[in-house]
ZADREN-654278 format. One record per residue: residue in three letters; z, y, x of N, C-alpha, C in turn. Coordinates in pm, 1 decimal. Example, Ala and Ser with C-alpha at 12.3 -4.5 7.8 and 13.67 -1.06 7.14 Angstrom:
residues 2
+------+----------+----------+----------+----------+----------+----------+----------+----------+----------+
| resn |      n_Z |      n_Y |      n_X |     ca_Z |     ca_Y |     ca_X |      c_Z |      c_Y |      c_X |
+------+----------+----------+----------+----------+----------+----------+----------+----------+----------+
|  ala |    780.0 |   -569.0 |   1319.0 |    780.0 |   -450.0 |   1230.0 |    780.0 |   -330.0 |   1320.0 |
|  ser |    708.0 |   -225.0 |   1285.0 |    714.0 |   -106.0 |   1367.0 |    787.0 |      3.0 |   1290.0 |
+------+----------+----------+----------+----------+----------+----------+----------+----------+----------+
END
This chain:
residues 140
+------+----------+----------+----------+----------+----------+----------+----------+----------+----------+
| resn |      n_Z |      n_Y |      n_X |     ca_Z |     ca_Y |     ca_X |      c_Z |      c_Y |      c_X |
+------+----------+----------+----------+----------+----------+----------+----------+----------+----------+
|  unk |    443.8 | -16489.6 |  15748.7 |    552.0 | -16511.2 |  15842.4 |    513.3 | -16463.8 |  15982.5 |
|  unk |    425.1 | -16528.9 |  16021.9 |    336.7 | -16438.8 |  16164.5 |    201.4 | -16429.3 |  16148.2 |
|  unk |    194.9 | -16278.3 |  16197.7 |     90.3 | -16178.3 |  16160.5 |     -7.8 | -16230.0 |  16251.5 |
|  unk |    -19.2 | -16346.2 |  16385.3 |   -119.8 | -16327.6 |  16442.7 |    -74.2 | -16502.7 |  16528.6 |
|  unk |   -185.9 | -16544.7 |  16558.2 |   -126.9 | -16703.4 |  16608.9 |    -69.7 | -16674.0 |  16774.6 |
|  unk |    -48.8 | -16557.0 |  16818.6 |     -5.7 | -16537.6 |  16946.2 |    137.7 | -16511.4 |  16925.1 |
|  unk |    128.3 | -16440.3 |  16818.5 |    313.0 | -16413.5 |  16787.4 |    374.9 | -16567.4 |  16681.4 |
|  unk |    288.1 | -16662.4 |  16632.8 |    334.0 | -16782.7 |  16569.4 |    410.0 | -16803.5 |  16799.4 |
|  unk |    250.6 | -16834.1 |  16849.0 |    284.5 | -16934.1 |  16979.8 |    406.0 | -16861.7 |  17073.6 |
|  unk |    429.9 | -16749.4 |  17057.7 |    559.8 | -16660.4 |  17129.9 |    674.7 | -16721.3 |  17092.3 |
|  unk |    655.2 | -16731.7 |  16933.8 |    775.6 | -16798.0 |  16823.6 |    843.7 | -16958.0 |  16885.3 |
|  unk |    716.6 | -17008.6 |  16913.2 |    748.4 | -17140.0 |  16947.0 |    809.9 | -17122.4 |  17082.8 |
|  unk |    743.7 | -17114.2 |  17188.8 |    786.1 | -17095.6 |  17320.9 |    967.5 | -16998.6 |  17296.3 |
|  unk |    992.3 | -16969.6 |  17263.0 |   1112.4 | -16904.5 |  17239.4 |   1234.3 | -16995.5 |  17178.0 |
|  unk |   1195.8 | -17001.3 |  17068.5 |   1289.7 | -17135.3 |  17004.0 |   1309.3 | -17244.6 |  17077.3 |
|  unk |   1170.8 | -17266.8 |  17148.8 |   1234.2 | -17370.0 |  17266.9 |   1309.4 | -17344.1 |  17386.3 |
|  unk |   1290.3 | -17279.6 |  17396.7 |   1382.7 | -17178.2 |  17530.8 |   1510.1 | -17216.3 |  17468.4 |
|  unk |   1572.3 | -17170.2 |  17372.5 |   1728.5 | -17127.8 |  17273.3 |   1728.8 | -17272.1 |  17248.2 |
|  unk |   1648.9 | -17387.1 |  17246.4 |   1675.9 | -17517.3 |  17199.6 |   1702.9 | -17531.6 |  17035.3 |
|  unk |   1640.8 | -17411.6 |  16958.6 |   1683.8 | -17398.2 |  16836.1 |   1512.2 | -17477.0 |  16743.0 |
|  unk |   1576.6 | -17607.7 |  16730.7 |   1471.3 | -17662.5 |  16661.7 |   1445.4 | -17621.3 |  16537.4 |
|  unk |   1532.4 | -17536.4 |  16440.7 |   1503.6 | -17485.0 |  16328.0 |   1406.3 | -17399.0 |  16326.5 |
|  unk |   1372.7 | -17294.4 |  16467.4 |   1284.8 | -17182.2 |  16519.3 |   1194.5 | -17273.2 |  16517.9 |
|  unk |   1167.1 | -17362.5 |  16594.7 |   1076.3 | -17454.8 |  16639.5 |   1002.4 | -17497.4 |  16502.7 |
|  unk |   1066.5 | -17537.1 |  16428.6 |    981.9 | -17600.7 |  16313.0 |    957.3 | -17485.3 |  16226.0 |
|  unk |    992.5 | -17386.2 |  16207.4 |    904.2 | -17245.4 |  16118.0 |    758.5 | -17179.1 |  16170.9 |
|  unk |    753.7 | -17255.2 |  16276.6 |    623.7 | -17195.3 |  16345.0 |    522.0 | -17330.8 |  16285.0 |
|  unk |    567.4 | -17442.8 |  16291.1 |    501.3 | -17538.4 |  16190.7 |    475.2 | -17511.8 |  16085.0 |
|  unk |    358.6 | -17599.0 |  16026.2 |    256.9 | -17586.0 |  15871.4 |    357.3 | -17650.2 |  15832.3 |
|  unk |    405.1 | -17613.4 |  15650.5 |    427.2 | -17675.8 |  15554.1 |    411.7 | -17825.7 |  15510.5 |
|  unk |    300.7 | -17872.4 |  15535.5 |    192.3 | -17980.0 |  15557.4 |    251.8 | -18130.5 |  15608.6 |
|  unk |    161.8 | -18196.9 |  15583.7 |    191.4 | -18369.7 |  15621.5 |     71.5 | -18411.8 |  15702.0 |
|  unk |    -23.0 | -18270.9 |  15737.6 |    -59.4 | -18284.1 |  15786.4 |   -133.3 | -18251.3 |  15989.2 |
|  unk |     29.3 | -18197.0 |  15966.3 |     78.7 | -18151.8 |  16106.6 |     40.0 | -18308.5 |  16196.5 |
|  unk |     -0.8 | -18293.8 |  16341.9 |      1.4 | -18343.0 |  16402.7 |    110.2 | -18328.8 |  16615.0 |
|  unk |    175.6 | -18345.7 |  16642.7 |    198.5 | -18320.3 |  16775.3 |    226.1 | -18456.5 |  16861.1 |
|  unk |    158.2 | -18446.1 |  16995.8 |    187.7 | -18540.4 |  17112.1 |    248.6 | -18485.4 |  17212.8 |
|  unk |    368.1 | -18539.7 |  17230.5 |    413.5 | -18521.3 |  17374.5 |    365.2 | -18568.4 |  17478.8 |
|  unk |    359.5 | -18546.0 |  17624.2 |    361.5 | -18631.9 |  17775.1 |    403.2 | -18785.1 |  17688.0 |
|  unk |    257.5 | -18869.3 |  17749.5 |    289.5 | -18998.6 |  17744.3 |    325.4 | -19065.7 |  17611.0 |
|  unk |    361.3 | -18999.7 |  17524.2 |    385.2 | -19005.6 |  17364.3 |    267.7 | -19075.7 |  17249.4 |
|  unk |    322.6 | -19109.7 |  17154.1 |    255.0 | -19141.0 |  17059.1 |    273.5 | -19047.8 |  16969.7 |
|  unk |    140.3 | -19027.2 |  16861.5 |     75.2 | -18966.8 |  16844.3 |    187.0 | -18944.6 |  16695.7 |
|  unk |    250.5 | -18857.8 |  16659.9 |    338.6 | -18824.1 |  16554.1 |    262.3 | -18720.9 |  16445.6 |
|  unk |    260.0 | -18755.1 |  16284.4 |    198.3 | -18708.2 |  16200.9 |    302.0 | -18664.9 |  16120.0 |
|  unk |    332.1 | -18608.5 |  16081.8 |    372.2 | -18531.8 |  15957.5 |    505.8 | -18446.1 |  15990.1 |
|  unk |    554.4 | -18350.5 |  15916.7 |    666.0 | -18264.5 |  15944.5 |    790.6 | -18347.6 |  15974.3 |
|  unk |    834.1 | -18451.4 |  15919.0 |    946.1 | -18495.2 |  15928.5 |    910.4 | -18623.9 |  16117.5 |
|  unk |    777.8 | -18644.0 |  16116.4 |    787.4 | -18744.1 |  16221.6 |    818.2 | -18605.4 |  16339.3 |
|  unk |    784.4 | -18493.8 |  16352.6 |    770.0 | -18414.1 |  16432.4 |    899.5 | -18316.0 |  16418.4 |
|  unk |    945.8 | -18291.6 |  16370.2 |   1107.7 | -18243.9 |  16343.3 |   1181.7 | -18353.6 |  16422.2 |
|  unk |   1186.1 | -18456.1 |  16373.9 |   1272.3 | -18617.0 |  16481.2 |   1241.5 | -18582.1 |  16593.0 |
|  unk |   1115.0 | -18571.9 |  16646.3 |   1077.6 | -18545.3 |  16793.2 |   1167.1 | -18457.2 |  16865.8 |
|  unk |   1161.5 | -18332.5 |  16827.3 |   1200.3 | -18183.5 |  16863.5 |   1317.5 | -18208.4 |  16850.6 |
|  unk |   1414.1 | -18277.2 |  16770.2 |   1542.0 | -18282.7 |  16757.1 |   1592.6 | -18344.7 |  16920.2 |
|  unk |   1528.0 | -18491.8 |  16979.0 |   1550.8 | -18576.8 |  17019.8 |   1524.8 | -18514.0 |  17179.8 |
|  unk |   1426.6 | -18403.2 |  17225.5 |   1401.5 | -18405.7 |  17305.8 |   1487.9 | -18205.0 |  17309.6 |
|  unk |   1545.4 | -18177.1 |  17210.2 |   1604.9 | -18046.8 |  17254.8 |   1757.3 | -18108.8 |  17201.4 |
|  unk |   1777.7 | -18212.8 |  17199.3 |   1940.1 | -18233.3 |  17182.8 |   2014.8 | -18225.6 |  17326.3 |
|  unk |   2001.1 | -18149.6 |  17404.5 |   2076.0 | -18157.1 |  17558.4 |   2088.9 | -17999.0 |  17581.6 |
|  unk |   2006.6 | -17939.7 |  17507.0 |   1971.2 | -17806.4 |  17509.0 |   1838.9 | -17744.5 |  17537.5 |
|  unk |   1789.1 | -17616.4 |  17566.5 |   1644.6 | -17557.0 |  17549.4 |   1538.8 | -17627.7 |  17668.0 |
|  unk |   1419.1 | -17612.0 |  17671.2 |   1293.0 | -17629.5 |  17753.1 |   1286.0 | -17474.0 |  17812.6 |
|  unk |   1308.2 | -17465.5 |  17934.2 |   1259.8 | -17304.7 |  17987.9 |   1102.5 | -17356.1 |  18082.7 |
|  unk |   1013.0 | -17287.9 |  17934.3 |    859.9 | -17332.7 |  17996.7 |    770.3 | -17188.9 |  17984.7 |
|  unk |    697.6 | -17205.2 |  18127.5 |    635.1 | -17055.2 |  18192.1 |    480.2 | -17101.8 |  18078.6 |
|  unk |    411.6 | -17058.4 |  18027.7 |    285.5 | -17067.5 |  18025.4 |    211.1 | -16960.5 |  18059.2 |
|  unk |    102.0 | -16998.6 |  18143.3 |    -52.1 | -16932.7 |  18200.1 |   -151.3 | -16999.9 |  18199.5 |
|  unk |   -271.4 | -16922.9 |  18233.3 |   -350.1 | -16998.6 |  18220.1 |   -476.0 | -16999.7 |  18098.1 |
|  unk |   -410.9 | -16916.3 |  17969.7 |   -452.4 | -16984.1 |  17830.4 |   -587.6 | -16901.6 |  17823.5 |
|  unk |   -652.9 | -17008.8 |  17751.4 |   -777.1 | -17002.6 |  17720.4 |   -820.1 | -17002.0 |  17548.7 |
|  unk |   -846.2 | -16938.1 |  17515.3 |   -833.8 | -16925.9 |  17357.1 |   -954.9 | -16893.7 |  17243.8 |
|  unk |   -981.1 | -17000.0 |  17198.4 |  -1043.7 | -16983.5 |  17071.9 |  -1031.6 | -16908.8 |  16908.1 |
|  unk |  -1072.7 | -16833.4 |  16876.4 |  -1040.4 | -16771.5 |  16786.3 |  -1133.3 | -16790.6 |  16641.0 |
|  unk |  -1109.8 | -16835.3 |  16544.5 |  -1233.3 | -16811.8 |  16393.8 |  -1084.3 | -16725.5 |  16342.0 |
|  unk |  -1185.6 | -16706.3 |  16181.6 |  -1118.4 | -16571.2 |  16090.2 |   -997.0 | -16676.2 |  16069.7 |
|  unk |   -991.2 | -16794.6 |  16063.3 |   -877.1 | -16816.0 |  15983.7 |   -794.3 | -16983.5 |  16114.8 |
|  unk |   -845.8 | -16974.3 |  16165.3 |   -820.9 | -17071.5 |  16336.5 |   -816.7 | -17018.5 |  16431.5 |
|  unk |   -712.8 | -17091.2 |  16538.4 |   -736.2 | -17027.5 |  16644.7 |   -646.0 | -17158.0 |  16754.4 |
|  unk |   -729.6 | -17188.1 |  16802.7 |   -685.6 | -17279.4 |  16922.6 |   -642.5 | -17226.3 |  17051.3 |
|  unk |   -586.1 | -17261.8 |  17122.3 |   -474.9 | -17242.2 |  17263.2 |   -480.7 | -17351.7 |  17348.7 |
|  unk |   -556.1 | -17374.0 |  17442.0 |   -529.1 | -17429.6 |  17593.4 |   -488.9 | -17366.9 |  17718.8 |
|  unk |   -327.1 | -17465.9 |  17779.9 |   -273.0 | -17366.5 |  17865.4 |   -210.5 | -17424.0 |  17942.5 |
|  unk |   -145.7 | -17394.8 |  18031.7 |    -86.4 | -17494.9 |  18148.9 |    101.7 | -17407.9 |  18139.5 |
|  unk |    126.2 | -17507.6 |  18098.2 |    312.0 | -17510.6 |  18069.0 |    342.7 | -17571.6 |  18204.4 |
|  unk |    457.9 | -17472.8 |  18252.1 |    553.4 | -17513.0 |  18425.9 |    714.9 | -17519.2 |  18330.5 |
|  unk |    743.3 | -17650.3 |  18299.1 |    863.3 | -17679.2 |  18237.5 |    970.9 | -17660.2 |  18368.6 |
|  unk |   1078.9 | -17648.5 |  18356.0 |   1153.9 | -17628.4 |  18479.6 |   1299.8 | -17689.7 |  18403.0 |
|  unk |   1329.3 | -17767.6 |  18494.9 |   1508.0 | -17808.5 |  18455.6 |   1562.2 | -17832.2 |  18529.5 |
|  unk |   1713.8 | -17842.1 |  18528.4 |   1836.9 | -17864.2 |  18625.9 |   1836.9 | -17981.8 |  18622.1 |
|  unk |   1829.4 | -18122.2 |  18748.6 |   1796.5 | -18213.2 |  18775.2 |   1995.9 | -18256.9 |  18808.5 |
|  unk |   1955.1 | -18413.5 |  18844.2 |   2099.0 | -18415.0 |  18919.0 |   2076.6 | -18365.7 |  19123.5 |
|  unk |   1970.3 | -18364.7 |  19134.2 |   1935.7 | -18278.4 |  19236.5 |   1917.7 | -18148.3 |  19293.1 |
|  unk |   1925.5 | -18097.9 |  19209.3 |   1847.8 | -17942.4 |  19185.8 |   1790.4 | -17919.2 |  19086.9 |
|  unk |   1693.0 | -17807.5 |  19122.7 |   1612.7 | -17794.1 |  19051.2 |   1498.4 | -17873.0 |  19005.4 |
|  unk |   1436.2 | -17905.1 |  18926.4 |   1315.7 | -18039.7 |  18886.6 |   1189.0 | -17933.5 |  18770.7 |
|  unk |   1011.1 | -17962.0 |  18783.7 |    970.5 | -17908.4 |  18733.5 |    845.9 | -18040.1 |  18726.0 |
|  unk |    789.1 | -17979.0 |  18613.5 |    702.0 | -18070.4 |  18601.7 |    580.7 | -17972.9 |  18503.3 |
|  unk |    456.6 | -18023.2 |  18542.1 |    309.3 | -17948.5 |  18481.4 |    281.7 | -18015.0 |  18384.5 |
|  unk |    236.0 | -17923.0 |  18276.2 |    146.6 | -18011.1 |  18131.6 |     73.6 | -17935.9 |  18105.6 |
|  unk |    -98.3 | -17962.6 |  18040.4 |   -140.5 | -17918.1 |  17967.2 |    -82.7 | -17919.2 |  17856.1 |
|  unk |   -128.6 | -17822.3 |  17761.4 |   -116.7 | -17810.6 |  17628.1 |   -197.7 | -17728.7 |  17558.8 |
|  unk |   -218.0 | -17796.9 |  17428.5 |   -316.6 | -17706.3 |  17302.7 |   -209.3 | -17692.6 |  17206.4 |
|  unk |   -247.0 | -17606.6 |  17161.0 |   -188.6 | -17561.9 |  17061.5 |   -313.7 | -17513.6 |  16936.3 |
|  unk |   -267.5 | -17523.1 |  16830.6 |   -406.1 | -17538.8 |  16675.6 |   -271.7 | -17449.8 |  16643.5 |
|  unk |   -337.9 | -17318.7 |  16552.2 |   -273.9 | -17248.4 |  16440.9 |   -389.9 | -17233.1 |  16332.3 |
|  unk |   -331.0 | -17204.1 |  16241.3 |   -421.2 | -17228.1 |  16089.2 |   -386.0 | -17123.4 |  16039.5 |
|  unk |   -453.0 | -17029.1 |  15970.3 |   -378.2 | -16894.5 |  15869.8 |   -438.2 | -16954.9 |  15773.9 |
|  unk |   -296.9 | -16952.6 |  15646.8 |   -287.4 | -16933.2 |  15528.4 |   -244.6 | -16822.5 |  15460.3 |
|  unk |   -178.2 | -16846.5 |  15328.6 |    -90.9 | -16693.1 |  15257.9 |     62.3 | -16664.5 |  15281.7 |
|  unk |     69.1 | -16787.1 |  15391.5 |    223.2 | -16699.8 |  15465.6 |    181.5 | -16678.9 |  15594.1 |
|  unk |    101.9 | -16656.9 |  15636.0 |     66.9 | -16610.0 |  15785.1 |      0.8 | -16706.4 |  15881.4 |
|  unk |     21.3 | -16725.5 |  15968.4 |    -33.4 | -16821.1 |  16124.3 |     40.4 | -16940.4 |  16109.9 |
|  unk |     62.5 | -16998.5 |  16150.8 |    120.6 | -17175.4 |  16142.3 |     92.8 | -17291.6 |  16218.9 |
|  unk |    152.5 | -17289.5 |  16344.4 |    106.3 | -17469.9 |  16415.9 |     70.2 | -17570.1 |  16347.6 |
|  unk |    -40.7 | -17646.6 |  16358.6 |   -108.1 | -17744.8 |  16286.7 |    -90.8 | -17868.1 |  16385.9 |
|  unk |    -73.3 | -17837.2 |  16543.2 |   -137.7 | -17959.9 |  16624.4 |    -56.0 | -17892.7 |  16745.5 |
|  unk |      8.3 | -17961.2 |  16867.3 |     77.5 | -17962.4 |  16986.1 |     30.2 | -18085.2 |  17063.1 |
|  unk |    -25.3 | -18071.5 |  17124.8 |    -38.7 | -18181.6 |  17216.1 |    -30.0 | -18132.0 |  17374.1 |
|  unk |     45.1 | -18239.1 |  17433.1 |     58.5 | -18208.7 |  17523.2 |     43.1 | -18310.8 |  17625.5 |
|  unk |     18.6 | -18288.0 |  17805.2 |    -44.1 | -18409.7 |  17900.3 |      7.1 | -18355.0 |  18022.2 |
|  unk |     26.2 | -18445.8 |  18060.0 |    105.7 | -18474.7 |  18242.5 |    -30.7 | -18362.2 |  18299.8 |
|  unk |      1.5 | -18292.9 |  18412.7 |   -103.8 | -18236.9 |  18454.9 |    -51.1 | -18179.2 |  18613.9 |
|  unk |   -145.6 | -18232.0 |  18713.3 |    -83.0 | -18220.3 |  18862.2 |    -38.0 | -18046.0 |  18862.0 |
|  unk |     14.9 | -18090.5 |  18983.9 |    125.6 | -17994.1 |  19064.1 |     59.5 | -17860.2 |  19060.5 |
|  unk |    -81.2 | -17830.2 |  19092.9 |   -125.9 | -17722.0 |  19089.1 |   -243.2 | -17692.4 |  18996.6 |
|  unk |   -215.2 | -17751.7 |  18896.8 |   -232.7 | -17716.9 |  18710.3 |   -285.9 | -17565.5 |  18701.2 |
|  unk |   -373.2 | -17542.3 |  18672.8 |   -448.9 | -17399.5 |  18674.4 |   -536.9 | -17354.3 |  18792.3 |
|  unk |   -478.1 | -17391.7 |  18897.0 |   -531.4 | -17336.1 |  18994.1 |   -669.6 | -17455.0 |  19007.0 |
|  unk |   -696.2 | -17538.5 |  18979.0 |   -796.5 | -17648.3 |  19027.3 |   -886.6 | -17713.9 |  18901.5 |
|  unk |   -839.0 | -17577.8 |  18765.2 |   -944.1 | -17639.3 |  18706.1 |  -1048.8 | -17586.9 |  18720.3 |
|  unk |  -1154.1 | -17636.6 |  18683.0 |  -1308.3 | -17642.5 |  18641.8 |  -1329.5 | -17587.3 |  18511.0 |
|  unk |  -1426.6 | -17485.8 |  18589.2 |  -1419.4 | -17335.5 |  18479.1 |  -1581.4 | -17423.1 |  18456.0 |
|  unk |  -1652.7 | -17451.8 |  18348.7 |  -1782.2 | -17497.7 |  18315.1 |  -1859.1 | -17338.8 |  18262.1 |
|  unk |  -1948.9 | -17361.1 |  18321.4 |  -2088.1 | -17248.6 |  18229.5 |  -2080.0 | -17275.1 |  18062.1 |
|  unk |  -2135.4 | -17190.9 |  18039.3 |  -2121.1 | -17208.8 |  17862.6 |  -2242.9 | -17319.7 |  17890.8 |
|  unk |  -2276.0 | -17399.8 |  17759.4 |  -2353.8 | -17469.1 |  17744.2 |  -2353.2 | -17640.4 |  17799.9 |
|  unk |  -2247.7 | -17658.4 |  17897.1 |  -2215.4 | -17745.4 |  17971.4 |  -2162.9 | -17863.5 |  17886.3 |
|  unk |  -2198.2 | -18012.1 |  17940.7 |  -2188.1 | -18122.6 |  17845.1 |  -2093.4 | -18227.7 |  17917.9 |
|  unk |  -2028.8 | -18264.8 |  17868.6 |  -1899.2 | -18354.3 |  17975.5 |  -1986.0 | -18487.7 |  17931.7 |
+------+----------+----------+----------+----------+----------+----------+----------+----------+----------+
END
């Protein structure tokens, strides 16, 4: 289905844009053993707890979210994504935006690339610009 976990994570970011949760969930594993967290959220396991989610939070219409930032892990058959998402929406004020980290986990199987894991975290105003780049070898 996708040839590479950058065109699965394009897939996603897009469907959310269009608010089309059906897009949204084809970039998801088959599996029960999908995991995603939203901002502030509890921790949702399996396709159907995570379909409810996506339904509930794109029933008003799409997420228009910038990501930069990403930092990316790659094995032959994994590939992880840390990145700083600038969500932006029409407020009853204006305009309203708010920062999150996010990872993203893809898994290749024999239909292609596949989200395994979304998590996502509140992350200040100037999100990218103030993180802490560590030396390799470095121990938190």
């Amino acid at each position: 289905m996708f040839a590479s976990a950058t065109e699965a994570e394009q897939a996603f970011y897009e469907a959310l844009a269009r608010g089309d949760v059906d897009g949204v969930m084809r970039v998801w594993a088959d599996n029960e053993d999908v995991v995603c967290v939203h901002p502030g959220g509890l921790r949702l396991i399996g396709h159907v707890a995570v379909r409810e989610s996506w339904q509930q939070i794109l029933q008003h219409g799409g997420l228009h979210i910038e990501t930069s930032k990403c930092v990316t892990l790659n094995t032959m058959l994994g590939a992880t994504n840390t990145l700083v998402e600038l969500i932006k929406a029409q407020g009853p004020s204006g305009a309203e935006f708010a920062y999150c980290y996010a990872t993203n986990v893809f898994h290749k199987d024999t239909s292609g690339w596949r989200m395994v894991l979304h998590h996502a975290s509140a992350a200040p105003e100037k999100a990218g610009a103030l993180d802490l780049h560590d030396s390799p070898g470095t121990l938190h």
